[in-house]
GURO-699809 format. One record per residue (C-alpha): x, y, z; residue number from 1. Coordinates in steps of 0.1 Angstrom, whole numbers, plus 5000, padded with zeros to 4 digits. Last residue first. Layout:
BEGIN
      u      v      w   guvex
      X      Y      Z     NUM
...
END
This chain:
BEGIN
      u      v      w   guvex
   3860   2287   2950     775
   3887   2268   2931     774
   3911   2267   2904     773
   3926   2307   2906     772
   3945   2291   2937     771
   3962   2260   2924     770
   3959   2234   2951     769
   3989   2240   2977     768
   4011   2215   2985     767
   4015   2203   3020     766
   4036   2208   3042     765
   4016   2231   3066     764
   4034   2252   3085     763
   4058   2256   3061     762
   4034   2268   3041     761
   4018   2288   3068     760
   4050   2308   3072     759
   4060   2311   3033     758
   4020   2328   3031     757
   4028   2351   3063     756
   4062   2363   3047     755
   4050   2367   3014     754
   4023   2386   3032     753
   4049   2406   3049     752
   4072   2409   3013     751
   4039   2425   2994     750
   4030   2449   3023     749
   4069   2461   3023     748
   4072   2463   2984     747
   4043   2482   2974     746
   4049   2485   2939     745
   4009   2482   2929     744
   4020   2448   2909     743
   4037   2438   2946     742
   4009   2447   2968     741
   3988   2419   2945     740
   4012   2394   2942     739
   4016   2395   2978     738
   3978   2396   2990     737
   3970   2369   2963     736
   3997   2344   2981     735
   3984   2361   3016     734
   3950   2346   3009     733
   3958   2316   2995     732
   3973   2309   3024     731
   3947   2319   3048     730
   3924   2294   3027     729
   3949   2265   3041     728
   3954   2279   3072     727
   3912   2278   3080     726
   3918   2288   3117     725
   3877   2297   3114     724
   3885   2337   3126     723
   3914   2338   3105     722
   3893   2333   3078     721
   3870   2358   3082     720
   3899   2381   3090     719
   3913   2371   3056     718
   3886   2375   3041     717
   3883   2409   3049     716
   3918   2416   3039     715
   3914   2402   3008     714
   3881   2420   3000     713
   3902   2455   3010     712
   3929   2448   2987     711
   3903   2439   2959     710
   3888   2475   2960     709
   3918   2489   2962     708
   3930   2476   2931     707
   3893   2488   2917     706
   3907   2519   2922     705
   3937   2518   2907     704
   3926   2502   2880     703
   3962   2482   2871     702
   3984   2482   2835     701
   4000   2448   2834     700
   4031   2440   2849     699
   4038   2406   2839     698
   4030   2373   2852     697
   4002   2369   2875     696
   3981   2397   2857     695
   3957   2422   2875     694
   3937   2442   2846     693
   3912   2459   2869     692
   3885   2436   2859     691
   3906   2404   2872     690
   3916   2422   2901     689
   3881   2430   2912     688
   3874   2396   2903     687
   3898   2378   2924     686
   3885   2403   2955     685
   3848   2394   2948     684
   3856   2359   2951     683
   3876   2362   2983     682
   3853   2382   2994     681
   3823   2356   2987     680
   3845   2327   3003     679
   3854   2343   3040     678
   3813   2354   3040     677
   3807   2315   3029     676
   3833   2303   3062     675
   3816   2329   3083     674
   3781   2315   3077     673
   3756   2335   3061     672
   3725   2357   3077     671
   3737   2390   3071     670
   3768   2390   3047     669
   3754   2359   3025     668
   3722   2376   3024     667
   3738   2414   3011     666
   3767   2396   2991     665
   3744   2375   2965     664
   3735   2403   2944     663
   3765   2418   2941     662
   3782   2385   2928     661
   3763   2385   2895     660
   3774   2416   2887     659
   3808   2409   2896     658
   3807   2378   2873     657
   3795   2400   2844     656
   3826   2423   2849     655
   3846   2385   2851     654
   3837   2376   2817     653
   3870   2349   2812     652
   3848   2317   2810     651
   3868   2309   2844     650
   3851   2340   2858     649
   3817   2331   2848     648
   3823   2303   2870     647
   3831   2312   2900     646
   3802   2339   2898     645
   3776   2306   2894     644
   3792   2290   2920     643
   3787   2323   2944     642
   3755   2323   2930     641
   3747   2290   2935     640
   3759   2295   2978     639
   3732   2326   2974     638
   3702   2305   2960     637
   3715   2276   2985     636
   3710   2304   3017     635
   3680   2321   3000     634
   3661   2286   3000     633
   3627   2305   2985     632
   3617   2269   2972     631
   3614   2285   2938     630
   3642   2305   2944     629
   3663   2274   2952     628
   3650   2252   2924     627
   3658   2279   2895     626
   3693   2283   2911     625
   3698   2247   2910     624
   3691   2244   2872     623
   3714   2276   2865     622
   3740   2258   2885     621
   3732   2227   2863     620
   3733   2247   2828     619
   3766   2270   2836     618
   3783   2233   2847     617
   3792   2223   2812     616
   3804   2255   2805     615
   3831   2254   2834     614
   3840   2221   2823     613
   3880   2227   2831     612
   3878   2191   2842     611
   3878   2199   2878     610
   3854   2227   2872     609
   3828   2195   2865     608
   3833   2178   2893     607
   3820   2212   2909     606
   3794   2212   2891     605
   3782   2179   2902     604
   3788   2194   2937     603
   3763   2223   2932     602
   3738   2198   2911     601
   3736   2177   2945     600
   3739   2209   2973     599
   3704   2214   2950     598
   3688   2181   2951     597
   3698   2179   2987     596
   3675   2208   2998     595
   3649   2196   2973     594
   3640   2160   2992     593
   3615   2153   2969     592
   3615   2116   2980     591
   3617   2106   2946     590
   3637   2133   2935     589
   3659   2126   2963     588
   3668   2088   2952     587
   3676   2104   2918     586
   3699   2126   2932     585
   3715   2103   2956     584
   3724   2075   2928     583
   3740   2106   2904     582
   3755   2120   2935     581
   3773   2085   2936     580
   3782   2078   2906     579
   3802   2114   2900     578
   3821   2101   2936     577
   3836   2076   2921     576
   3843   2090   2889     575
   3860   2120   2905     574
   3884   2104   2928     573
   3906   2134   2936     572
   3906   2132   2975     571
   3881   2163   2977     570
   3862   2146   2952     569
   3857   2111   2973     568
   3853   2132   3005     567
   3825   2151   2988     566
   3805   2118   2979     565
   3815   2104   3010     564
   3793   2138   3026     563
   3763   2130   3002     562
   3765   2098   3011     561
   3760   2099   3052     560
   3735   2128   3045     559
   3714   2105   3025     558
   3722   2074   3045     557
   3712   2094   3076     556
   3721   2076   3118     555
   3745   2048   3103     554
   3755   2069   3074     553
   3769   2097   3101     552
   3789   2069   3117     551
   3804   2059   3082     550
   3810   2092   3071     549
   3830   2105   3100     548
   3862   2080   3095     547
   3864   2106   3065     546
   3864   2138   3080     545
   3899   2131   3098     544
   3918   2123   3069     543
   3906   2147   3051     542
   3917   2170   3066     541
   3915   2199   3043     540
   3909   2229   3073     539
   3874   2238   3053     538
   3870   2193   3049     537
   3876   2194   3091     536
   3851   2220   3099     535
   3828   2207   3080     534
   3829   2172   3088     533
   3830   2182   3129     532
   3799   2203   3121     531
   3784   2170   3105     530
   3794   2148   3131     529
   3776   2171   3159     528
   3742   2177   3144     527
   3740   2137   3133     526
   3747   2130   3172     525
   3727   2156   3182     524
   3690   2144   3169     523
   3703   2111   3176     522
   3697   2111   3211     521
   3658   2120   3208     520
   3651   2088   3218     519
   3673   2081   3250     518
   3703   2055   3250     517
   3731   2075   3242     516
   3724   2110   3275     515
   3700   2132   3257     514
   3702   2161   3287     513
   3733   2153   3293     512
   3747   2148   3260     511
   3727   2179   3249     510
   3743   2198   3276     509
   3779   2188   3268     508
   3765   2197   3226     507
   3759   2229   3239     506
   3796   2236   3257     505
   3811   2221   3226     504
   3792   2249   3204     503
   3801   2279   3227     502
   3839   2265   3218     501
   3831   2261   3183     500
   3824   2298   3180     499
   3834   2306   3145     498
   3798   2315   3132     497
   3786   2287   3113     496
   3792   2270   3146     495
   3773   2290   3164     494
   3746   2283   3142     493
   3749   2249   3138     492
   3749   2248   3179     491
   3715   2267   3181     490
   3701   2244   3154     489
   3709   2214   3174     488
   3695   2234   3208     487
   3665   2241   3188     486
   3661   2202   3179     485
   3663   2187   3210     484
   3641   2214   3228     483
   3614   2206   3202     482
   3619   2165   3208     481
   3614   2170   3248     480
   3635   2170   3276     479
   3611   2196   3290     478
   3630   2227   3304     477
   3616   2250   3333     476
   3631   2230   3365     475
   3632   2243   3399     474
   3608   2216   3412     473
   3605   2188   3384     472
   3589   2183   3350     471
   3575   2214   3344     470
   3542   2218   3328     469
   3537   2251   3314     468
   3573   2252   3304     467
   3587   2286   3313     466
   3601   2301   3277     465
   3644   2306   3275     464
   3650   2275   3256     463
   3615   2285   3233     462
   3628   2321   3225     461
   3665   2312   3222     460
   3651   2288   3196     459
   3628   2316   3175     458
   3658   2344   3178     457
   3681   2321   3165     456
   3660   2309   3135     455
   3650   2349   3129     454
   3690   2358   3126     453
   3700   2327   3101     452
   3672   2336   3078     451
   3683   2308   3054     450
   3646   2298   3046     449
   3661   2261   3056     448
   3670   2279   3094     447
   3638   2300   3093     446
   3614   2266   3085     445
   3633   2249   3116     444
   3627   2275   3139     443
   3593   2281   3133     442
   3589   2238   3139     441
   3606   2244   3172     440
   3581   2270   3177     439
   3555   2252   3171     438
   3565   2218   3189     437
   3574   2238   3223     436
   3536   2256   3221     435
   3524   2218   3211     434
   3534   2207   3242     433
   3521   2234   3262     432
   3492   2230   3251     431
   3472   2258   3273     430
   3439   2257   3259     429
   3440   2290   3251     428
   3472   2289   3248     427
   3480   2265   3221     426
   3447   2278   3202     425
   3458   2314   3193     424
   3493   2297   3182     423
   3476   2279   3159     422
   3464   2309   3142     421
   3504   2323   3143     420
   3513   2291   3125     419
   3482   2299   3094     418
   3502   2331   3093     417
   3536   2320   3096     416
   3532   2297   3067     415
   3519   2323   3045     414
   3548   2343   3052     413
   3573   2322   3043     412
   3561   2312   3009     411
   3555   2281   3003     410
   3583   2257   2985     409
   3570   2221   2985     408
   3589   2211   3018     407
   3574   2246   3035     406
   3541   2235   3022     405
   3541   2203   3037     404
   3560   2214   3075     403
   3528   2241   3073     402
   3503   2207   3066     401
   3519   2190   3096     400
   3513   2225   3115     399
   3477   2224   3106     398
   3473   2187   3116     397
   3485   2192   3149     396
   3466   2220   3158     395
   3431   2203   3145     394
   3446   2171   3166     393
   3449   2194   3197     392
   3421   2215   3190     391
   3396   2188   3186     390
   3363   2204   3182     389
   3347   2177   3163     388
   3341   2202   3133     387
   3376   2217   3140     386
   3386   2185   3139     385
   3371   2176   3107     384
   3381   2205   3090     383
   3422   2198   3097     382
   3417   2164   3089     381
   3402   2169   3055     380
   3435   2192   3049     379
   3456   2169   3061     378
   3439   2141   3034     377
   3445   2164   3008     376
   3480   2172   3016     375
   3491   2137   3013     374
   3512   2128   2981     373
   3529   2098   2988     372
   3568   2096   3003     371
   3558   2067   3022     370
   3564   2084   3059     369
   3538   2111   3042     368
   3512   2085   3034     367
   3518   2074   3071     366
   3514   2103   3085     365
   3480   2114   3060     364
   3466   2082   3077     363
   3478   2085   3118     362
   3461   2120   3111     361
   3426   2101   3095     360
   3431   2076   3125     359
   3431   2099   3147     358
   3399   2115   3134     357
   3385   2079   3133     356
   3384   2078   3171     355
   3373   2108   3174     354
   3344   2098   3157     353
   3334   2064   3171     352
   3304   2055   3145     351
   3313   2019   3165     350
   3307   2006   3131     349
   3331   2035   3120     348
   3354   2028   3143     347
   3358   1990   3143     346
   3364   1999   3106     345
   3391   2025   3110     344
   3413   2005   3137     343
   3411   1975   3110     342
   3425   1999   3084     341
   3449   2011   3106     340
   3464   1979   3117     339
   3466   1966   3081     338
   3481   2000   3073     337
   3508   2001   3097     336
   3519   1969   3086     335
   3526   1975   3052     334
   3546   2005   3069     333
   3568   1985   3091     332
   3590   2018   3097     331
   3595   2015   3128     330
   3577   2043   3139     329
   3548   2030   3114     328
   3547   1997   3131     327
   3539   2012   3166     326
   3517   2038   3152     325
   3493   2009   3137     324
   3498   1993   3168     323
   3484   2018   3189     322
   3458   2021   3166     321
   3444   1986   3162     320
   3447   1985   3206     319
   3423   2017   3201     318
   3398   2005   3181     317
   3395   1971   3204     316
   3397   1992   3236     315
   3366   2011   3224     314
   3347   1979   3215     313
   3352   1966   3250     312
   3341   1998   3266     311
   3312   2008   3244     310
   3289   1984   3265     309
   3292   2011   3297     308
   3323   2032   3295     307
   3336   2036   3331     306
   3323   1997   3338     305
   3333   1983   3304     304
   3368   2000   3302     303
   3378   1979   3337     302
   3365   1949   3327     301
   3395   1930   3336     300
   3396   1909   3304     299
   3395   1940   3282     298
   3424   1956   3299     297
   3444   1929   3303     296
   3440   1920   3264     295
   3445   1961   3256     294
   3478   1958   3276     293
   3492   1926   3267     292
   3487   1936   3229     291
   3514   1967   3237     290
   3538   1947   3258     289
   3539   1923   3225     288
   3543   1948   3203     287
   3571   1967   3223     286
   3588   1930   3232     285
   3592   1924   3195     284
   3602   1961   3182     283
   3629   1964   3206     282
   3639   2003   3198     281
   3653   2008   3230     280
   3632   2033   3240     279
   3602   2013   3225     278
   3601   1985   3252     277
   3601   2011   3275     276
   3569   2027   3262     275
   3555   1990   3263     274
   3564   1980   3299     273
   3544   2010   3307     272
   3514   1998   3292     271
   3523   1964   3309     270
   3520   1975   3337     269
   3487   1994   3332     268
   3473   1965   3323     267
   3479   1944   3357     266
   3472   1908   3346     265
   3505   1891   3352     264
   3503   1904   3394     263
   3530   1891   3414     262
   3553   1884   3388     261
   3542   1916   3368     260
   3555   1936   3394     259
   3591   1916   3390     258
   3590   1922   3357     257
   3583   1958   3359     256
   3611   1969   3379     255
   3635   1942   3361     254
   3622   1964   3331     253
   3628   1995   3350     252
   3659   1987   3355     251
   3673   1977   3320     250
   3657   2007   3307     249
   3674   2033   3331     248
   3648   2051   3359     247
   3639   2080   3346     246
   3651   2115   3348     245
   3671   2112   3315     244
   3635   2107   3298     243
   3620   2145   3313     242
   3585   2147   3297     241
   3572   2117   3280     240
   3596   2092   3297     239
   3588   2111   3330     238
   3552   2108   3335     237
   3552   2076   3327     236
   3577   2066   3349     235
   3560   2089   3379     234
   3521   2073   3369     233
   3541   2040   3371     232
   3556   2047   3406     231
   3525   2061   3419     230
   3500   2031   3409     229
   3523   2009   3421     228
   3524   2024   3453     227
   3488   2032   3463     226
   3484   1992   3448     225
   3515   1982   3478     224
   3543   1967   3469     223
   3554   1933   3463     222
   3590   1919   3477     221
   3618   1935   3479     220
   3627   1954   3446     219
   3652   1948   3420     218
   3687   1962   3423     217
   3692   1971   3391     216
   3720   1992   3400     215
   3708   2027   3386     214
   3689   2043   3417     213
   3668   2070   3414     212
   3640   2057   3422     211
   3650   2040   3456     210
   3669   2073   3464     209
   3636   2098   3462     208
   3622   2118   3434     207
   3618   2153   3439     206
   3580   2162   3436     205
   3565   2178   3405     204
   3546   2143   3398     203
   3529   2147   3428     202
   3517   2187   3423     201
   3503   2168   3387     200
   3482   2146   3403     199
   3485   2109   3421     198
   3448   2101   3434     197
   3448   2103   3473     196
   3431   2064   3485     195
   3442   2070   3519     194
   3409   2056   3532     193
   3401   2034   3511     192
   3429   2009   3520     191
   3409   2008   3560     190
   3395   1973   3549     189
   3429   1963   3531     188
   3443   1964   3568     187
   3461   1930   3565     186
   3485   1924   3602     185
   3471   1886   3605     184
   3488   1874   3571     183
   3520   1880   3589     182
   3547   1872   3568     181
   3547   1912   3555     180
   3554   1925   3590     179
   3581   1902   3598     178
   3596   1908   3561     177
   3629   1926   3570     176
   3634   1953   3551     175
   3671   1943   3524     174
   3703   1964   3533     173
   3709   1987   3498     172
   3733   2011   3514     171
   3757   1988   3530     170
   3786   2003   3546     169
   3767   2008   3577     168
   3759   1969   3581     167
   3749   1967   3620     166
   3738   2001   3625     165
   3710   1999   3597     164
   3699   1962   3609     163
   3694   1982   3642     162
   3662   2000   3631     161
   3644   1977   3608     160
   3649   1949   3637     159
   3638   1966   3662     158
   3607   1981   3645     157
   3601   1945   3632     156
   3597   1939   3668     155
   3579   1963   3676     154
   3555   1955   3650     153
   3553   1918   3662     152
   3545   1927   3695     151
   3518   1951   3684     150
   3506   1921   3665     149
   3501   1904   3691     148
   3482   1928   3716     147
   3457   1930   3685     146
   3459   1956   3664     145
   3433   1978   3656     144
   3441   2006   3672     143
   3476   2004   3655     142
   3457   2006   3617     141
   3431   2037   3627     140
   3463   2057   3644     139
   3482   2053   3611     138
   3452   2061   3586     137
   3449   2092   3608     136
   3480   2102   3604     135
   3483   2094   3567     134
   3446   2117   3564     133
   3465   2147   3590     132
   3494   2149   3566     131
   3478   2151   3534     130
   3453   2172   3552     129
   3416   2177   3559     128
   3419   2163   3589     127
   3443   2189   3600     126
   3479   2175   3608     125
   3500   2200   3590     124
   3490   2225   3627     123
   3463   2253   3628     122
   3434   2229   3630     121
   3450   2197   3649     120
   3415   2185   3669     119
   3405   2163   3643     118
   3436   2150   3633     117
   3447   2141   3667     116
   3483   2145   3673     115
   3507   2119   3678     114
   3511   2118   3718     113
   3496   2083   3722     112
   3513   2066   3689     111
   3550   2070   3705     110
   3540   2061   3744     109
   3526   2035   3727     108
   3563   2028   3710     107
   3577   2035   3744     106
   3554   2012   3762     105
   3575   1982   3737     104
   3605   1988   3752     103
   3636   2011   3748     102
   3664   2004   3721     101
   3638   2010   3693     100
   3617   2033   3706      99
   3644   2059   3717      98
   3660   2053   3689      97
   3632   2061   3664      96
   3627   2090   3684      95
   3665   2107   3680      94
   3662   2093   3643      93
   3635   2115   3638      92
   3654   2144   3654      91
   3688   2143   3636      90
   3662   2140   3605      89
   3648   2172   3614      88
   3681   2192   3620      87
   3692   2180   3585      86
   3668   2193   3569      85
   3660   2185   3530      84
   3691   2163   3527      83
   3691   2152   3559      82
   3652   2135   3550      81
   3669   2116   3520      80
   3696   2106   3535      79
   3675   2093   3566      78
   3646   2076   3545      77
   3678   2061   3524      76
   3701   2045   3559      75
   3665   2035   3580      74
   3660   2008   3542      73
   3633   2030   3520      72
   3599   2016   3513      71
   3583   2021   3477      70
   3568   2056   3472      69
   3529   2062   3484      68
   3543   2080   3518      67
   3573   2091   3507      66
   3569   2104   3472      65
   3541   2125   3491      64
   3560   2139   3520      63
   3592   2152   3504      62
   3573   2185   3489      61
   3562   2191   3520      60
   3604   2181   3530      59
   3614   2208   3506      58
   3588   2237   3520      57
   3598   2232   3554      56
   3637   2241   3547      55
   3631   2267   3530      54
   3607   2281   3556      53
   3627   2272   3582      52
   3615   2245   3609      51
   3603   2250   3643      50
   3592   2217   3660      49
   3563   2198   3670      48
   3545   2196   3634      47
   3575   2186   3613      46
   3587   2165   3641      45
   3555   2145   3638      44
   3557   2140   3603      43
   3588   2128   3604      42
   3583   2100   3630      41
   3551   2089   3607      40
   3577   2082   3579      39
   3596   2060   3607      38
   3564   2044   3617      37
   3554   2037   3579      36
   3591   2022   3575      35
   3583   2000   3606      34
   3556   1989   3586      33
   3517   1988   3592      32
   3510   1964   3558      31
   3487   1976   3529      30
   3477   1944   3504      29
   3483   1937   3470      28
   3450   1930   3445      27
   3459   1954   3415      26
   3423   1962   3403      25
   3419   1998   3394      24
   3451   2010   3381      23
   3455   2046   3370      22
   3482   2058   3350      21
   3484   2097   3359      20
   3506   2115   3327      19
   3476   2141   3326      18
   3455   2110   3315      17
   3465   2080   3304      16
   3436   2052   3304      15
   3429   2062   3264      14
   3462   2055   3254      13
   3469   2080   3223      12
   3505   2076   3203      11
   3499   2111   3190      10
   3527   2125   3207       9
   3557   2122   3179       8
   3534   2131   3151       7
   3544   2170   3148       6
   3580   2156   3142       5
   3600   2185   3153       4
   3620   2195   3117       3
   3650   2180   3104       2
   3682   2197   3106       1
END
């Protein structure tokens, strides 16, 4: 399992902040709706009448995706009110039809008993409140209209009202446009009123129907600029934080298109259009959306006026950088460096600073993506932002340099420390992000470390933490790249352990959590066909683990041929399968790629035991040992042991066999999978025998207590075994159990196993590989 890419958030927009996009020149108008009196309706219920607590603090948090959300039809505002109080909305749509089927004095009647803001201190409606500033907004917009155009509202009241109750069936009934025909109903000189800037406590509200929904049905007409500016602050918001939660790509881009159609040079649009564009991977329209962006922003001046003569060379360096990222995700690294090169020079004439401290991290990331040497130029990084007082680059670039060492073989400890300094700086600045990214990243150097126990205890640890930042009410769990990647860990582990059923019930989450289409989808896809490829080559079906290897080699070549080179040997086609770890060695020496090096030389060695090579392989598996201790890999150092042991007893010195054995057990026993505990008994059982004198054929003189030795190793791996449903290991189990209780003359142990071994042969018709042949 890779580790969390410590790179994925640096794609920097410099009119982003807190997730808020904020548009400054959007030119729609405000319009007195009948959905604005029906929202109004609510809000005066909620002050007249007794509510539960419960139930009044889910339609608070109802009001603002309401009021600066796009309009709902009468059937969604009254859904979505029922589902936060039902008594409430019964009573809202009580005075909507008292209003609507009376006459026109019953709509004044309506807007004369609202209360007044100014007067309402110990009510919602206080002046100084979300509630009282929408009321007042309200009263100040139907004061102003003329005798005409309260004719006209009613009227559209009417007809928003009963178009509800004469198409129930349809959900998605269009708002009638009387109101929005009218170019004598514009308020834009009361817009500044209401002008609330979308926060954080906005983005944690429930999102209503009209977001949620997954038709495509496109929206009616143009919405307001307090509207637009919510709904792409939400998107935004939740493509970086909570993906699955947004709206699907091919909505949103209607979405966008048809906001674009009434207004081409709205930037932040277009922004937005851009981080769609790259869920789906569509390089052409992502680079496009992306230049659109800096041009509109540029051309509307809005950089200039909040930066002063800066702001059009400012936009300049950062369009160059944007792109640069966007080629180098894409892996147009050529690219990449043209755009970064130009980024850095606009920079430095700009003597922009920051600016060129993200190109120096965008740098050493795309040296790294080109398998150069880079640890240098993190290093530099690393003092310049701590010169610059950056902590969020300074932290990022010390945890890329911690994911370098670990890849050249650092010791653990060392990389803890220089984690556990970052840490210092995650919370005191509260970085929540980079908190998640940390201790995923902790995870992921435990899990190739082979400390099985500390990986779990690091992922459990960031599943279970309460996100700083949480993406929606009664949610603690960012769909973010970290939580990806500790719950794919978390289900290798279980797996390793037997329990494939706790693993299914992860991967369920994962799938909806990471439904196909989002980024971080293929984080579990790769996870999940490489536990089903082991579990189906330690059962021998190779059958089934073969029609694997293509859909793994469409999300990893090198994992996808490293697992057909296996299937290739396990099917007896040797020379096949020798060419190909040859091609996949060399390609991971040049991407020094050591973990794959090693499981490399271990199956090379294994071709090898095929042709009764066993001294041919001694000086590979001696080779890969070397590597893993150097790397401090104690999982491969102990799986080359275990080949190493196999080996030595082929060359017929099984005492020194043992000895190298016992060093292996203790970390294969605590932090090893089930299926390599199963294997290292079973080893250590063949050479207790062996030393004790144990002959197929013949009855040799046995150790008696080494005998015993080898019973109990059998019977351990059995249960380990039996625990993984591995028959065909299980039978060679039993075959050694029988021969075994039969040279010590026990007759009734030796005929039950003979038993359980014909059983599972029967079982599984298929001829048995010669036992004393394999590991």
């Amino acid at each position: 399992m890779r580790m969390a890419s410590v790179h994925e958030s640096l794609y920097f927009n410099p009119m982003m902040t807190n997730g808020v996009v904020h548009a400054n020149v959007f030119g729609i108008k405000d319009w007195v709706s009948p959905y604005k009196i029906s929202v109004l309706a609510l809000l005066y219920e909620m002050t007249s009448s007794k509510i539960t607590l419960p139930e009044r603090r889910r339609l608070n948090k109802l009001i603002l995706p309401l009021q600066q959300g796009p309009d709902l039809t009468l059937g969604q505002f009254l859904k979505t009110v029922e589902e936060c109080c039902p008594q409430t909305a019964y009573a809202v749509k009580l005075r909507l039809h008292e209003m609507a089927d009376g006459e026109l004095k019953d709509m004044e009647y309506f807007f004369s008993t609202l209360p007044t803001p100014f007067s309402a201190f110990d009510s919602e409606a206080h002046k100084t409140s979300v509630v009282g500033l929408f009321m007042r907004h309200m009263l100040l917009a139907y004061n102003k209209l003329s005798f005409s155009q309260v004719y006209k509202l009613y009227k559209s009241l009417q007809h928003y009202y009963h178009s509800h109750y004469a198409k129930p069936t349809d959900g998605q009934v269009g708002l009638p446009a009387l109101a929005a025909d009218d170019s004598e109903m514009d308020l834009t000189s009361i817009e500044d009123t209401v002008g609330v800037r979308v926060d954080k406590e906005e983005l944690d509200a429930p999102l209503h129907e009209s977001e949620l929904r997954s038709d495509g049905t496109p929206s009616r007409g143009p919405l307001s600029q307090k509207q637009a500016e919510y709904f792409l602050a939400r998107q935004a918001y939740l493509l970086k934080n909570d993906e699955n939660k947004a709206l699907k790509p091919a909505a949103l881009q209607e979405e966008l298109n048809n906001m674009l159609k009434f207004n081409p040079d709205f930037a932040e649009a277009h922004y937005l259009n851009y981080l769609n564009s790259m869920r789906v991977q569509d390089i052409f329209l992502s680079a496009h959306s992306l230049l659109h962006y800096f041009d509109r922003l540029i051309l509307s001046g809005n950089e200039g006026k909040s930066n002063g003569d800066e702001g059009y060379g400012r936009s300049l360096r950062y369009a160059a950088l944007n792109l640069a990222s966007l080629h180098c995700r894409f892996g147009h690294y050529q690219q990449a460096d043209l755009a970064l090169q130009e980024a850095i020079r606009i920079a430095q004439e700009s003597n922009d600073h920051v600016c060129l401290q993200h190109c120096l991290s965008w740098l050493y990331t795309l040296e790294q993506r080109k398998g150069s040497e880079s640890t240098v130029l993190t290093q530099d990084s690393v003092k310049m932002a701590a010169h610059f007082c950056l902590p969020y680059l300074g932290s990022l670039d010390i945890q890329s340099l911690v994911q370098q060492g670990a890849m050249q073989g650092k010791a653990a400890h060392k990389l803890m420390d220089a984690l556990k300094d970052t840490e210092i700086l995650h919370w005191k600045h509260s970085l929540s992000e980079l908190i998640e990214i940390s201790l995923a990243q902790t995870t992921s150097i435990w899990r190739m470390y082979g400390k099985s126990t500390m990986a779990l205890q690091q992922a459990q640890l960031l599943l279970n933490m309460s996100s700083l930042e949480p993406v929606n009410f009664g949610v603690h769990q960012n769909n973010t790249e970290a939580f990806a990647v500790a719950l794919c860990h978390l289900a290798e582990l279980h797996a390793e352990q037997g329990l494939y059923n706790a693993t299914s019930e992860i991967f369920q989450h994962l799938k909806e959590q990471f439904p196909p289409h989002t980024q971080h989808s293929k984080l579990w896809m790769l996870c999940d066909l490489k536990i089903q490829f082991e579990r189906h080559m330690n059962d021998r079906k190779y059958h089934l683990a073969e029609p694997l290897v293509k859909a793994m080699s469409a999300l990893n070549k090198t994992e996808g041929l490293y697992r057909k080179a296996h299937v290739l040997k396990a099917l007896n086609r040797s020379t096949e399968a020798y060419s190909i770890l040859q091609q996949l060695q060399v390609h991971c020496e040049k991407t020094k790629c050591t973990e794959i090096i090693i499981r490399v030389m271990l199956s090379t060695a294994e071709l090898h035991w095929e042709s009764s090579g066993f001294s041919t392989a001694l000086p590979l598996l001696l080779q890969a040992l070397a590597l893993a201790r150097q790397h401090h890999l104690q999982s491969l150092a102990s799986e080359t042991i275990l080949h190493l042991a196999f080996t030595q007893l082929m060359l017929g010195v099984p005492e020194q066999a043992l000895n190298v054995l016992h060093e292996a057990m203790e970390p294969i026993l605590a932090h090893g999978a089930v299926i390599d505990k199963g294997r290292a008994m079973l080893l250590a059982a063949r050479c207790h025998m062996a030393v004790a004198g144990f002959k197929l054929k013949g009855q040799g003189h046995l150790d008696l207590q080494l005998a015993a030795l080898a019973v109990d190793s059998l019977n351990e791996a059995a249960s380990y075994f039996s625990k993984l449903k591995c028959k065909e290991r299980l039978r060679d189990v039993h075959y050694l159990q029988a021969q075994l209780y039969r040279s010590l003359g026990q007759t009734s142990q030796s005929n039950r196993c003979a038993m359980n071994f014909r059983l599972l042969d029967q079982e599984l018709q298929s001829p048995a590989p010669p036992v004393f042949m394999q590991l």
